[in-house]
N, C-alpha and C positions, 0 to 999 in steps of 0.2 A: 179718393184714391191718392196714396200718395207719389206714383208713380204715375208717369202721364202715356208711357205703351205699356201696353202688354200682351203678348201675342201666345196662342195657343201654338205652344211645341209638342214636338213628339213625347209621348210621355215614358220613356228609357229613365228609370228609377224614378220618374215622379208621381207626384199624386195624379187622383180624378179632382182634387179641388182646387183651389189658388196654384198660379203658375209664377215662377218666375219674373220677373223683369224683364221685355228683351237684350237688354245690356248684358243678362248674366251668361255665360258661356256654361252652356247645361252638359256639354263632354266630360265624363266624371265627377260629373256633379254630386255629393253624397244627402248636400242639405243647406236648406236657406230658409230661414227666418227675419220674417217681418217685422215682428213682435207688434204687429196689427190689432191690437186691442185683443190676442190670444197668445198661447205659447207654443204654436204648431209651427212646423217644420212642411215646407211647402214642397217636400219632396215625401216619399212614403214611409219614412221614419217616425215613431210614436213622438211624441207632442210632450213638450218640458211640464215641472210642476215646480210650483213657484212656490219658497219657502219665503215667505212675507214680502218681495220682489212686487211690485206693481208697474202701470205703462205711464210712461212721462210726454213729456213733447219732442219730436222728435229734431231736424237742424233745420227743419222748411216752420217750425212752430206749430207743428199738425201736433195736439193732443193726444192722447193714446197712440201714436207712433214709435215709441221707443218704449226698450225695458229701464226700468226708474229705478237706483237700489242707492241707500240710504243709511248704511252700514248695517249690521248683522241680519242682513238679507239676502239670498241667491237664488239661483234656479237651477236644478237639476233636468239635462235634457235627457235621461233616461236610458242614453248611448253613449258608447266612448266615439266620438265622431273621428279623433288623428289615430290613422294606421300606424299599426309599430314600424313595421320593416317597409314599408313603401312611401314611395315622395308623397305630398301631399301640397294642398294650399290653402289656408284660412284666412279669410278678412273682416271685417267689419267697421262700421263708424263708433268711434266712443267719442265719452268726455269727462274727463275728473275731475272734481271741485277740491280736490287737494293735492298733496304730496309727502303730506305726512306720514312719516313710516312703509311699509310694503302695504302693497294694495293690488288683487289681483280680478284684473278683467274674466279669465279663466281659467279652468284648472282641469287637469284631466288625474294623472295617476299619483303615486304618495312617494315621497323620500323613503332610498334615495333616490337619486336622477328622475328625478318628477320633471313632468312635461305641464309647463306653464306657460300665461302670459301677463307680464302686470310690470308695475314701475314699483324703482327704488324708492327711498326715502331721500326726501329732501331733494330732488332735481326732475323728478320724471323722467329719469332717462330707461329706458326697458329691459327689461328682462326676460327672456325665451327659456324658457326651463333651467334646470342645476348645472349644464352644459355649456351654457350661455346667458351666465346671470349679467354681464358686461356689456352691454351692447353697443354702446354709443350711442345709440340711437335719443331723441327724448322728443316725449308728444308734449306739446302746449297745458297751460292750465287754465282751465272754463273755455274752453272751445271746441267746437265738433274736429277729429280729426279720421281720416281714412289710412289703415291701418291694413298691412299684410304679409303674412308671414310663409315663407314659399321653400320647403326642403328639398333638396335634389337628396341621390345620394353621396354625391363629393362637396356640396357645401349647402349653406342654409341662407335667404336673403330677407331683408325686411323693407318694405316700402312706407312710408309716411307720405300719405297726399300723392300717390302715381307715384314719386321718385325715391332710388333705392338710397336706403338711408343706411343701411350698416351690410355687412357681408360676412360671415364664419365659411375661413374657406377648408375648414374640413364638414364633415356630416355631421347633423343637429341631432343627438344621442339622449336616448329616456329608456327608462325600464320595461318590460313587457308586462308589465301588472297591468291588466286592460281592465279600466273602469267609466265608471259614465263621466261624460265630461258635465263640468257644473260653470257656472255663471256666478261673479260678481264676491267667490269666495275662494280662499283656499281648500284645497281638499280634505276632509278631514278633522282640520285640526277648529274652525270655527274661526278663523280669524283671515289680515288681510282683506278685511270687508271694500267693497269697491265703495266709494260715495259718487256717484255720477249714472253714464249713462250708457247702454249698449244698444246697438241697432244694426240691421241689414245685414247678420253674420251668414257666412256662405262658408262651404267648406268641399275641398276637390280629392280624389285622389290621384293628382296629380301634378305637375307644376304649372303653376298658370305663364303668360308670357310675360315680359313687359307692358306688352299693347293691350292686354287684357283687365293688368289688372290698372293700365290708365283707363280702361271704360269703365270700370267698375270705378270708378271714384268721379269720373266727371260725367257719367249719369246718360250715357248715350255710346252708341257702337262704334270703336276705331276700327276701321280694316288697314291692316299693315302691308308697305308696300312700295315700291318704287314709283312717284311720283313724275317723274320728268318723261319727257314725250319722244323726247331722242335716244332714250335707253333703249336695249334690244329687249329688255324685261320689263317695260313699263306697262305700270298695270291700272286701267283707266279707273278700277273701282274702289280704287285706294284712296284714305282719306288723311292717311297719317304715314311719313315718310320715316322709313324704318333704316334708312342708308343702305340700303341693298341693289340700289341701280347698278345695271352692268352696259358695257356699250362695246361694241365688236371692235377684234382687233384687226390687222393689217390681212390676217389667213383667213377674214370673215368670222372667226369663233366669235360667240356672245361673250366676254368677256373675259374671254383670250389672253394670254402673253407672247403671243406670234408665234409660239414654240412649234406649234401643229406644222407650219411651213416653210421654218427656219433648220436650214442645215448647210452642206457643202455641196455647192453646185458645179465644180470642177469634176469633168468625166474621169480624168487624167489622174481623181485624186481615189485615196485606199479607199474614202468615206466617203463617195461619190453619193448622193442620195437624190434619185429620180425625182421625188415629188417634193423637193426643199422648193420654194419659190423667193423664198428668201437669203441671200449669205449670209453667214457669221460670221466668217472667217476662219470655220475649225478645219478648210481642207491639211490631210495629211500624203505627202510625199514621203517613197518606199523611203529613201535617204536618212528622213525626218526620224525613222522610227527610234534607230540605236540610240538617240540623244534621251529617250528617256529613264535607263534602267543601266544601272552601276553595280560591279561585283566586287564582293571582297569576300577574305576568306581568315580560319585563321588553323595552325597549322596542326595536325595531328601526332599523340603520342604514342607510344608502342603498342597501343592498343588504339581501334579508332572513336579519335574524341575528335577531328577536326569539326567543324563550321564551314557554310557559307548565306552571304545573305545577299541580298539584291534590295538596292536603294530606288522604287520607284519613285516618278516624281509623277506631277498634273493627275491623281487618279480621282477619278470620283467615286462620291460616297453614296450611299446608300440608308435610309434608316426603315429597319422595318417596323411593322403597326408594334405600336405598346399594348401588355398587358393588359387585361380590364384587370385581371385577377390581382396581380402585384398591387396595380393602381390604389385596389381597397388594402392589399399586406400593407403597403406603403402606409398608409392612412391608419393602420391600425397601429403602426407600430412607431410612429412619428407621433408620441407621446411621452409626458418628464414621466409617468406611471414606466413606461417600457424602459425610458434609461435608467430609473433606479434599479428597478427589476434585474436586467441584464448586467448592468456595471456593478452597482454595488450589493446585488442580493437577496435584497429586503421584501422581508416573506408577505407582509400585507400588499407591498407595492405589485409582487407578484398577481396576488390573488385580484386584487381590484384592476389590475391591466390584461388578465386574463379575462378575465369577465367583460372590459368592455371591450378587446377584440372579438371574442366570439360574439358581442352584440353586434361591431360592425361588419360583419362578416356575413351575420343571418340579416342583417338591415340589407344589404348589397344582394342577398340572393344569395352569397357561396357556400355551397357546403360544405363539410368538412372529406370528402368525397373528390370532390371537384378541386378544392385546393390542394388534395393530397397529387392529382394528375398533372397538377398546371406543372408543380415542384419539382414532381419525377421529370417530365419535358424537359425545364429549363436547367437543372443540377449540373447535366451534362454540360453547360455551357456557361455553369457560373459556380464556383466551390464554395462563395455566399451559399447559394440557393442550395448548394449540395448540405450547407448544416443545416440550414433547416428543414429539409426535406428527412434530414436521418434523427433530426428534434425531433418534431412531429411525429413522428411514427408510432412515438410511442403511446399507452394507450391512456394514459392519464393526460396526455395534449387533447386526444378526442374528445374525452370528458369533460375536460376544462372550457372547451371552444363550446362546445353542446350545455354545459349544467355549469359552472362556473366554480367556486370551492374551492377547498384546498387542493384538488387536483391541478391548478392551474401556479400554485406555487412550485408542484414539484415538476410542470412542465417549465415554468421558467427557470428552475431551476439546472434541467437537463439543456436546456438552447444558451445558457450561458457557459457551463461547463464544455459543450461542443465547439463556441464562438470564439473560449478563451484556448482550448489543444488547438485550434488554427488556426490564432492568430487575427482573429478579425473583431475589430471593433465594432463598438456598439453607430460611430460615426459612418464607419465599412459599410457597416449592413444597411442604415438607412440611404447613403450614398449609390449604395446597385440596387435597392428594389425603388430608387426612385427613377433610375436611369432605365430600369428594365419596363414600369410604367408607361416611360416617354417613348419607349422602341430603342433598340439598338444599333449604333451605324457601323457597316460595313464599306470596305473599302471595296470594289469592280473592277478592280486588276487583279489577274490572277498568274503565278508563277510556277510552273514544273519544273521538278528538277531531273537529271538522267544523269549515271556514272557513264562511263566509257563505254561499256557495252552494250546501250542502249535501255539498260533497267529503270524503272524509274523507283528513286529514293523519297521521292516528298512531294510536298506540293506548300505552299503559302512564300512569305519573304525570306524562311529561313530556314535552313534543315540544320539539324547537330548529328552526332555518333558518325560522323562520316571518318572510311579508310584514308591514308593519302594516295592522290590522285587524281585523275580530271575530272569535272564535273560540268555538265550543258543545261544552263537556265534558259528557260524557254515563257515568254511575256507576251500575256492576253491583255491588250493596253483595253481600259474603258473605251478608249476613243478609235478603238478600231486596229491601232496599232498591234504589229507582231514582232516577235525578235528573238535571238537567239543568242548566245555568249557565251561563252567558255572559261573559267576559273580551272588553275591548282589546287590541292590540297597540299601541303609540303607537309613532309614527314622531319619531326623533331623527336629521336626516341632517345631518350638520356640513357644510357647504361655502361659498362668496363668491353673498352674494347680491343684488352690485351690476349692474344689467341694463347699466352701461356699461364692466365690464370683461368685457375673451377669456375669460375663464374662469367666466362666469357660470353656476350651477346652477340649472335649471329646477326642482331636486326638494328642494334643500335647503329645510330650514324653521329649520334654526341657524348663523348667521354666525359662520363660528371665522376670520375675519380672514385670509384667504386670496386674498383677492382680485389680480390683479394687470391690468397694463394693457398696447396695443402702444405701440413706442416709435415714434420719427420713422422708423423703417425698415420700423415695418408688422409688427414683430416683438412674439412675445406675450412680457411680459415682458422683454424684451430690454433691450438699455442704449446703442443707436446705432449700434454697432461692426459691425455687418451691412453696413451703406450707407455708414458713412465715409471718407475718405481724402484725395490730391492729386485735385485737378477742376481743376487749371492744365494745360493740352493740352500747355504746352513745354515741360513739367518731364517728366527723366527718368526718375519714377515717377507718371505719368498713370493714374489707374483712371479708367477710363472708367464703371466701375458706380457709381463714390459718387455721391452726390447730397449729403454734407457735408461740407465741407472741414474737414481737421482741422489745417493745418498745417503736414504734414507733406514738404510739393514740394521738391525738388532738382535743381537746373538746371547743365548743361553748361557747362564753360569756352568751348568750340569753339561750341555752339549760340548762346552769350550771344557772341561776339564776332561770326558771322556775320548774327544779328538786330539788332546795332548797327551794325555797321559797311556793311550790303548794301542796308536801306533808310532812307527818310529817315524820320528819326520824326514824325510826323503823326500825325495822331488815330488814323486807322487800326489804327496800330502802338502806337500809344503804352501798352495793353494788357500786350502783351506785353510792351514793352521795363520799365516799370513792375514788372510782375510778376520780372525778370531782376533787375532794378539793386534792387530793396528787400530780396533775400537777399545785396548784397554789403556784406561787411566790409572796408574798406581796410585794406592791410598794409601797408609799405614798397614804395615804387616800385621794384624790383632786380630786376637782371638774374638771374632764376629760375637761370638754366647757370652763375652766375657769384657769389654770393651777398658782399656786400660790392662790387659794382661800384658803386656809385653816378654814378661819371660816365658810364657804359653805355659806354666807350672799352673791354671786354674787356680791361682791367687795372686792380687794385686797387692803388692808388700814392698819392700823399701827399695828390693834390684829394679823391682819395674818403674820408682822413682828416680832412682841412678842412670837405667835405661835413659827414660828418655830427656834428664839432663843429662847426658852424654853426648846428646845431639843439639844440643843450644848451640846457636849461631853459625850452624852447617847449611847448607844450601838443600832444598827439597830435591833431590835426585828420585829419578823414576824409574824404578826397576821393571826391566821385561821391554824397554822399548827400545833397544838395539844402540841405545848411545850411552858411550860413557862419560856419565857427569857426578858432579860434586865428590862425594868419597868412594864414588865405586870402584874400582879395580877394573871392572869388564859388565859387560850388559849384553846377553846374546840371543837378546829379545824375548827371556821367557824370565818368569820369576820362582821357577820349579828351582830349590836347593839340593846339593849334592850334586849337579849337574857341573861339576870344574869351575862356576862363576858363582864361591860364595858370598862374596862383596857386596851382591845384592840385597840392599837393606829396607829396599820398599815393593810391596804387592797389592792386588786389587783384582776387582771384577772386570771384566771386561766391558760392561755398560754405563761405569760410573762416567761417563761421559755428560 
């Protein structure tokens, strides 16, 4: 035998033949192999078949004690033995006679993200699947070494010889392609031949401890344990000291911080505490309390925008329990696959970061169910968590986290477009689902606020949208303390506060020079142009609404010559006519249809050359406008002839203006 106990245990998943070792811890036990001169599995799992694999000597030099493989040799044990989604722990003794190239002790499922065990090329250092080709870890060459590989679901640890030799402290991640796990080959492909040796492999589903897996390598039972005789938990059947001694503190607790009896033993004080048997020193005095909480405010505009806040000080904090949920988002999403995705886009980085969150997620137990509830809970209390919560939603995320594919590029695609309208980085996001993880700390002072009439306006350090006017902060100190206090609000309202202009403000108490006034049209502000215009009735642009003349009238050839010529100008008239003859400009008196007529005979011939040298180096005289200039005789403001003033030698329309 190569074992020197062996005790008949309960038989909970094992066989009726070969048992265990007493050293092995048979709670979740799936399977252990001797490799005893056969290839059975000493629990009730079928029995390996050896593809040219034979039994060698084992580290004590027993014969047929170990499996022997000598390159393109394995054993197939007929089972996939590592769980996809739950912890797990496998060990075994080996030994390599080489290092040459990859070489793999076991193999369970195919690229990608194969679940392996085996060393590098050239150093022996390990490799745990496609997840964890890096280990750091390295086993010896040509020596027996004891070997254990132990997944939680937030990190994965390796042990060499009893002690932990490397740590991934995220989760140890492979595909769900469940196949039989094989020996001393890679899967598949026929290569990676092991040259050496395997023995004593066990496999859990579960995490073994430290102390467990030091017995499984030094070949006899540790019991873990507090060792010393003066602890209050000393435990006399312990053989291995785990540091877990505790020893009573000063209130009697086993391992106490005196807190159970420590408080304010002053009757006198707010915090009086009957059963303290200890001081601290935290008594408080009524006097004591005002000193801790400070107000200020700041002032309100014409509408209420004022503030107030209250500066506690000494409060204590609170952190409540962290996430499990986030704990795994965190971990799923604290990936370079997620910050490409997220930050810059990129469609495969999407799809392969999708697929292995929904693996860490179904690995952790979350459904996509369950994290869709955690989200909705916490949104309200984090506008991170509200983007993802309204990502998620849609149904190509469900697909994505469930079946993998291109659905998971266009869910990354919709959590990046949501992260980037809110402003939140890809740093943001992993920042609060790793703080929501850890629990969140609250502060244990609390602060109400009341307006004057007793109403209450708020509650926490700060209220906004407040009217001007008093306001009563009222303070639930952690420490027992109470208080009360009173702030202003002062009212700042800028506006005109002239009572003779339109836009005067009843409420304003700041003149920010805004005032303005109506003009002559009754308009606020305005500049006249409301009411101005022609107010001459004969002009052919008559508004009849202006009430200011600006100007502007324009009068008819045909009207100005039937208003002179129809009645007699008399006072009556004289308005009108006035109003006609002071928009005319005299031009040359010509026959309009004929231009150079001058003698008006409808022909331009030598008089009407004489004509108008006749008039070389005379002064332009304007007939019709009531002054006598250059050769007129008289001008009696009209250019009608026959009329007593024929001197008049120039005529015109009355718009030539």
């Amino acid at each position: 035998m190569k074992r020197l106990l062996a005790l008949m245990l309960c038989a909970v998943s094992l066989g009726v033949g070969a048992q265990p070792p007493s050293y092995v811890p048979t709670d979740d036990l799936v399977a252990w192999y001797r490799f005893s001169s056969n290839w059975e599995s000493e629990t009730s799992l079928p029995g390996g078949i050896s593809y040219g694999a034979v039994f060698g000597e084992d580290r004590f030099g027993n014969p047929n004690e170990s499996a022997r493989f000598d390159g393109a040799q394995s054993v197939d044990l007929q089972t996939p033995l590592l769980p996809f989604a739950d912890p797990f722990t496998i060990t075994f003794w080996g030994r390599t006679e080489t290092f040459g190239g990859y070489r793999a002790f076991l193999h369970q499922n195919p690229w990608p993200d194969a679940m392996y065990i085996g060393t590098r090329h050239g150093d022996g250092e390990l490799r745990a699947g496609d997840d964890w080709q890096a280990t750091g870890a390295s086993v010896p060459l040509n020596e027996w070494f004891h070997l254990a590989l132990v997944r939680t679901p937030s990190n994965a640890l390796i042990y060499i010889n009893g002690q932990i030799a490397s740590e991934k402290s995220s989760p140890l991640f492979y595909n769900s392609v469940i196949q039989n796990t094989v020996l001393g080959v890679q899967y598949g492909a026929g290569s990676e031949y092991l040259i050496g040796n395997l023995d004593d492999l066990g496999v859990w589903n579960r995490a073994l401890s430290a102390g467990e897996i030091q017995s499984l390598h030094s070949g006899f039972g540790l019991i873990d344990g507090c060792v010393v005789s003066s602890a209050c938990n000393y435990n006399p059947d312990a053989n291995a000291d785990d540091g877990s001694c505790l020893y009573l503190d000063e209130c009697g607790v086993c391992g106490g911080d005196n807190s159970s009896c420590t408080g304010c033993t002053d009757e006198n004080a707010l915090n009086y505490d009957s059963t303290a048997t200890i001081e601290d020193g935290s008594c408080l005095l009524t006097e004591a309390c005002s000193s801790y909480m400070t107000l200020t405010s700041t002032p309100s505009g014409c509408d209420a925008s004022g503030s107030v806040t209250a500066d506690v000080t000494d409060c204590s904090t609170s952190i409540s329990e962290g996430s499990p949920f986030m704990e795994v988002l965190y971990s799923g999403f604290n990936n370079p696959m997620a910050e490409d995705c997220l930050e810059l886009g990129f469609p495969w980085e999407c799809e392969y970061w999708g697929y292995y969150l929904g693996n860490v997620l179904s690995f952790a137990g979350v459904s996509y169910p369950d994290l869709m509830n955690e989200l909705m809970t916490l949104a309200p209390l984090s506008p991170v968590i509200g983007v993802l919560y309204e990502a998620f939603q849609i149904s190509d995320a469900e697909d994505c986290l469930l079946y993998g594919g291109s659905s998971c590029y266009i869910m990354g695609s919709e959590l990046s477009f949501y992260l980037n309208i809110e402003g939140v980085s890809y740093g943001d996001l992993i920042n609060e689902l790793q703080a929501l993880a850890g629990g969140v700390e609250t502060n244990d002072c609390d602060v109400s606020w009341s307006d004057s009439t007793g109403n209450n306006v708020g509650e926490g350090f700060s209220v906004s949208g407040l009217a001007a006017g008093t306001y009563t902060a009222s303070l639930t100190h952690s420490n027992g303390c109470t208080d009360t206090q009173t702030i202003d609000v002062l009212l700042e309202c800028g506006g005109c506060m002239d009572a003779l202009a339109c836009n005067y403000s009843t409420q304003a108490n700041v003149d920010d020079s805004s005032c303005i006034y109506n003009d002559d049209c009754g308009v606020c502000g305005g500049d006249n142009s409301s009411c101005s215009g022609c107010t001459h009735e004969n002009a052919t642009n008559y508004d009849s609404t202006a009430t200011i003349e600006d100007g502007s009238c324009l009068y008819s050839q045909d009207a100005y010559d039937a208003g002179i010529a129809g009645v007699d100008i008399t006072v009556d008239n004289q308005e009108a006519y006035d109003a006609g003859a002071a928009s005319v400009e005299c031009s040359p008196c010509v026959n309009s249809d004929c231009p150079g007529d001058f003698t008006a005979d409808g022909y331009i011939g030598v008089d009407d050359i004489l004509s108008m040298l006749s008039l070389y180096d005379t002064s332009c005289a304007v007939c019709g406008n009531g002054i006598v200039e250059g050769s007129e005789q008289c001008d009696d403001g009209n250019d009608i002839l026959g009329d007593g003033c024929d001197n008049c030698m120039w005529g015109g329309d009355p718009q030539d203006d």
